[in-house]
C-alpha positions as CSV (number, residue, x, y, z in Angstrom):
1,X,6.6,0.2,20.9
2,X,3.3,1.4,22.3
3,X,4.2,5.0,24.0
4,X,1.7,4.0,27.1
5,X,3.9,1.1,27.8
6,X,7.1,3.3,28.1
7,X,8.4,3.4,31.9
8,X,10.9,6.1,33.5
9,X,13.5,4.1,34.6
10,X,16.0,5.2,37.6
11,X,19.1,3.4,38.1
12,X,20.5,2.7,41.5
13,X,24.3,1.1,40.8
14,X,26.2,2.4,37.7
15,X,28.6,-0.6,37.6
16,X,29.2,-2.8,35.3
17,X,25.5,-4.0,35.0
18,X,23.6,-1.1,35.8
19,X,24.7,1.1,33.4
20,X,24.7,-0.8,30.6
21,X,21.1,-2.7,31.3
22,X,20.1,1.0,32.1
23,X,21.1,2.5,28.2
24,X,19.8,-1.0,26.9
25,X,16.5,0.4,28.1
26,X,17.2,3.9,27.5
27,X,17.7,2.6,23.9
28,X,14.5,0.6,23.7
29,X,12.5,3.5,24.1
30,X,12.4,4.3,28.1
31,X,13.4,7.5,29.5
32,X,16.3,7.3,32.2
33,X,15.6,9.8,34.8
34,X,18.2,9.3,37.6
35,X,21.3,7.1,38.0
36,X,23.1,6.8,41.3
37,X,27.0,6.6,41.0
38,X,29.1,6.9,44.4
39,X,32.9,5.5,43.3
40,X,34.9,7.3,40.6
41,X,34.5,4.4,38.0
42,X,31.0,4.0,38.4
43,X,30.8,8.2,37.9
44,X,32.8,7.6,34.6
45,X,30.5,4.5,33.2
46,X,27.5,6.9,34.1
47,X,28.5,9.6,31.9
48,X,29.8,6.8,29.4
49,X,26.4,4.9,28.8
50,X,24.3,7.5,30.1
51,X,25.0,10.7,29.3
52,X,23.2,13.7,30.2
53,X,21.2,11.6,33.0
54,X,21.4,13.3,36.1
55,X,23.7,11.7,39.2
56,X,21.4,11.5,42.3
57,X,21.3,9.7,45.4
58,X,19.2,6.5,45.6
59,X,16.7,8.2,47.0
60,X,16.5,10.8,44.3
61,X,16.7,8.3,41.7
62,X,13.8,6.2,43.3
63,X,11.3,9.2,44.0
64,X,11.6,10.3,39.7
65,X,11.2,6.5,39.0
66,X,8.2,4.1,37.8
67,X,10.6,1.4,37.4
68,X,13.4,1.2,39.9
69,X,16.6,-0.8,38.2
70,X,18.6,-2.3,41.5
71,X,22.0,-3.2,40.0
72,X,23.8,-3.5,43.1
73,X,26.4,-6.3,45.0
74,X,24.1,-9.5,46.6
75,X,24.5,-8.8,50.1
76,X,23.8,-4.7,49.6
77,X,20.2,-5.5,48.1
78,X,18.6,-6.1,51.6
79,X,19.9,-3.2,53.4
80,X,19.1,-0.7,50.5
81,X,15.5,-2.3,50.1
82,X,15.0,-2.1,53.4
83,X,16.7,1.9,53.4
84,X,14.6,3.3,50.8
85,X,11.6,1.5,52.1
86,X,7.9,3.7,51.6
87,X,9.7,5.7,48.7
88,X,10.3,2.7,46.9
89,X,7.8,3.2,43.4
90,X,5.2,0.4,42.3
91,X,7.5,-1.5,39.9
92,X,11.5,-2.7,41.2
93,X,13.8,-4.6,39.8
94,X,16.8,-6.3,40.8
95,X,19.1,-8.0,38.8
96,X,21.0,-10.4,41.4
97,X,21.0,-14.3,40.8
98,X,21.3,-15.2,44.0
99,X,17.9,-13.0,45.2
100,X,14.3,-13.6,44.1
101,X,11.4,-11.4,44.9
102,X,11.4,-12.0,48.9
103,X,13.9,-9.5,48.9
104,X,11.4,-6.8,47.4
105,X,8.7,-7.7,50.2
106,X,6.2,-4.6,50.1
107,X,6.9,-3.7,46.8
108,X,4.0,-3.7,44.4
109,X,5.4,-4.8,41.4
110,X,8.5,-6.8,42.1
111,X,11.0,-8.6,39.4
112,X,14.2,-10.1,39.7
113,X,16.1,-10.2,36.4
114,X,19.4,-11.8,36.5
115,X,21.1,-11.1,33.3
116,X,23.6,-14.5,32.2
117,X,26.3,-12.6,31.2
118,X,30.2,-11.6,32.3
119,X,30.1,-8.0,32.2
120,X,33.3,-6.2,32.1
121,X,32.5,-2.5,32.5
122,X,32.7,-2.1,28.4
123,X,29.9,-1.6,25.9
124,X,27.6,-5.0,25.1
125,X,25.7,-6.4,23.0
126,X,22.6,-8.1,25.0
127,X,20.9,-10.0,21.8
128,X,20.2,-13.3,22.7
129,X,21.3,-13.4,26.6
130,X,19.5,-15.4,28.3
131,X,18.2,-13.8,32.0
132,X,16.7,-15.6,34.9
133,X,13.1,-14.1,35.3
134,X,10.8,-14.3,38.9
135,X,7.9,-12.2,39.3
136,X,4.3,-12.3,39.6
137,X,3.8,-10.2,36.2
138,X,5.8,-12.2,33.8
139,X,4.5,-10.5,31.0
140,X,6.1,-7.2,32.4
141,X,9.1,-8.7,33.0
142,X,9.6,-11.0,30.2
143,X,8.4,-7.4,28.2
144,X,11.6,-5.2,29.8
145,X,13.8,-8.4,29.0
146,X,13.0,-8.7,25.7
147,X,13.5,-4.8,25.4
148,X,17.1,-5.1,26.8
149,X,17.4,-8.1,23.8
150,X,17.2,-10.6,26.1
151,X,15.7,-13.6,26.7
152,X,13.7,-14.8,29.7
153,X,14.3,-17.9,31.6
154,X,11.6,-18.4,34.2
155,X,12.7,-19.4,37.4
156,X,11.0,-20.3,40.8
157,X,12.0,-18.1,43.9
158,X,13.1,-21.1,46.0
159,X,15.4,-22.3,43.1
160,X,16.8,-19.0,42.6
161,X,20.0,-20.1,44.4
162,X,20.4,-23.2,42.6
163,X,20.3,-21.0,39.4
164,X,23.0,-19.0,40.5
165,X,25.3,-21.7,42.0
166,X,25.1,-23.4,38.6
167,X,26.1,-20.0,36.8
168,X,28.9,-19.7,39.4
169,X,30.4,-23.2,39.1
170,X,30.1,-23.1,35.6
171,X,31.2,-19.3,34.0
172,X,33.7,-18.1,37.6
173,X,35.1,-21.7,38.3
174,X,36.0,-22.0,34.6
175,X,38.0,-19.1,34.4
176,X,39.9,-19.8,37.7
177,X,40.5,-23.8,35.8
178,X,42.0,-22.1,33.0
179,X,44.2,-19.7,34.7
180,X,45.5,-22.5,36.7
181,X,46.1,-24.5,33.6
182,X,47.7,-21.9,31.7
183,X,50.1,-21.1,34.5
184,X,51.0,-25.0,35.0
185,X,51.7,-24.9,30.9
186,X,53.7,-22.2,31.3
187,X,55.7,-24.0,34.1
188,X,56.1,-27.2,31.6
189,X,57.4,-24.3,29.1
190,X,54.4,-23.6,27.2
191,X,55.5,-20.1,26.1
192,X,51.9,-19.2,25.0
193,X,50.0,-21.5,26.8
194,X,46.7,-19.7,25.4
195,X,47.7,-20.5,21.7
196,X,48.3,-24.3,23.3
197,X,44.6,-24.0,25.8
198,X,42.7,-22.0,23.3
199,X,42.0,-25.1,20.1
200,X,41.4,-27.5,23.2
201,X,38.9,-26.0,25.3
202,X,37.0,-24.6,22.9
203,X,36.6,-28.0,21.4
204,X,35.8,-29.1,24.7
205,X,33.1,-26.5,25.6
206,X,31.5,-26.9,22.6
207,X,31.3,-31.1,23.3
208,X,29.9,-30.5,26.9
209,X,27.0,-27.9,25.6
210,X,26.2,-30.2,22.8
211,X,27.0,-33.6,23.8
212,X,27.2,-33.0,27.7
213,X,29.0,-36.3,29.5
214,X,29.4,-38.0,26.0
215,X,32.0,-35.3,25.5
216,X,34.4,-36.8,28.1
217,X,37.9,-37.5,27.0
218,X,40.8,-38.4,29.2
219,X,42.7,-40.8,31.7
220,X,39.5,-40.7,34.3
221,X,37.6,-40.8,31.6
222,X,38.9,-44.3,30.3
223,X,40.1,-45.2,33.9
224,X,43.7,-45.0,33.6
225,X,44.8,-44.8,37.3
226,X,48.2,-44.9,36.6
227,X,48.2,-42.0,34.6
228,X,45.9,-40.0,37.1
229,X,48.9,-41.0,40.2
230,X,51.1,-39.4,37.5
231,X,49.6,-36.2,37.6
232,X,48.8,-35.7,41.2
233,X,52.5,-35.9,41.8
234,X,53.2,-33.9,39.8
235,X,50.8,-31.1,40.3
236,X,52.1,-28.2,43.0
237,X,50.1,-28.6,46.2
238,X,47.4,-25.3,45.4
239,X,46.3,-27.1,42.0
240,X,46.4,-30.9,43.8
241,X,43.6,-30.5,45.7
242,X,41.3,-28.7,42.8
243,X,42.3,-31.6,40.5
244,X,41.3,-34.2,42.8
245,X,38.0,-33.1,43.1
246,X,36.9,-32.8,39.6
247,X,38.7,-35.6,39.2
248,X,36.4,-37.8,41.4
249,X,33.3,-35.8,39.8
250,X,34.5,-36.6,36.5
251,X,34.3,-40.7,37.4
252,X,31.5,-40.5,39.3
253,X,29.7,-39.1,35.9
254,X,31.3,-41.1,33.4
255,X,31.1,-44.4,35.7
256,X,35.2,-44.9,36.4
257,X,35.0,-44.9,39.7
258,X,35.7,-48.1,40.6
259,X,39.0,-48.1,38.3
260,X,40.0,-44.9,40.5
261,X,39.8,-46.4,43.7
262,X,42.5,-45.7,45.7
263,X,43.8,-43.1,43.1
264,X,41.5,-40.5,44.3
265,X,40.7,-41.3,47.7
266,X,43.1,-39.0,49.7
């Protein structure tokens, strides 16, 4: 890498993104500066990912920084922004899905880098995750991504909360269905309902990503009614409500609905 092309980096938000997009960097060459760490755990990933960096404020961390690394909660970015205001240096980057670059109004250089990935506070690998890129230099920003591994997926500011809606539905509400499934196995008696879940959905995952609605198995697949009035009573009221309504999204996509008429309209 071209030494002129090299940025200090400060990192505002050692949690479970920051730090680890902030030694990403550190490892691609960059020189971490700062990193601000307020709660106990963020102190520890800090020291974990980037040690020997100095623990500063935000606005110490901003004032040594060319580049700026936000890695903080959605609805903290505007108040911080708006906080560290005229000491804010020429390039920031954010790396919510849900914001684009309106939130960095003022700044010179803005970029909003939303890494597709479940962090979980440990150590990963960022080869080959895909990150939804806005900014005006997109060769700077597609640049830092492809130094943290990544890969850039341009989007436009006013779609920037579609993007994240879709990431949300698909990554958070799939982990809340299989939680829910496993604990209705384990009510049938499933003992280890993940050895029973894990052959199925992984089948299944791969079909949609491959083979999207032609992967559709099932009773509202093939319009089974009966079998879907089955289910709903016996479902426990807090699942009944979440199976209805992928249920009716399910026919509506593979063209049952007509056979589920009256099945799912309650």
């Amino acid at each position: 890498m071209n030494a002129s092309s090299l940025l200090r980096v400060g990192v505002v938000g050692a949690g479970r993104v920051g730090a680890v997009l902030g030694a990403a960097l550190q490892r691609a060459g960059h020189e971490v500066v700062g990193v601000s760490a307020v709660s106990e755990a963020s102190r520890a990933r800090a020291a974990l990912f980037l040690p020997g960096v100095p623990v500063l404020s935000p606005l110490e961390v901003a004032k040594r920084s060319g580049l700026l690394l936000l890695a903080v909660p959605d609805d903290v970015l505007p108040g911080l922004v708006q906080g560290l205001g005229a000491d804010l240096p020429p390039v920031v980057a954010h790396v919510s899905g849900r914001h684009g670059l309106a939130v960095l109004a003022g700044v010179r250089t803005p970029l909003a880098l939303h890494p597709v990935y479940p962090f979980t506070g440990g150590p990963v690998d960022l080869t080959g995750v895909s990150f939804g890129v806005t900014a005006h230099d997109l060769d700077l920003a597609d640049r830092l991504v492809h130094d943290l591994g990544g890969v850039p997926v341009h989007v436009a500011e006013e779609l920037r909360p579609l993007w994240h809606a879709a990431l949300a539905h698909g990554a958070n509400h799939l982990v809340t269905l299989v939680a829910s499934a496993a604990d209705l196995l384990r009510s049938a008696g499933a003992e280890d309902p993940g050895a029973v879940l894990r052959p199925l959905l992984t089948a299944a995952l791969d079909g949609a990503l491959d083979r999207g609605d032609a992967a559709l198995t099932g009773p509202v697949m093939r319009g089974d009614a009966g079998t879907v009035r089955a289910h709903l009573a016996a479902l426990p009221d807090e699942s009944r409500d979440a199976y209805l309504a992928l249920a009716r999204l399910t026919a509506t996509r593979a063209g049952t609905s007509d056979a589920m008429t009256g099945v799912l309209q309650r």
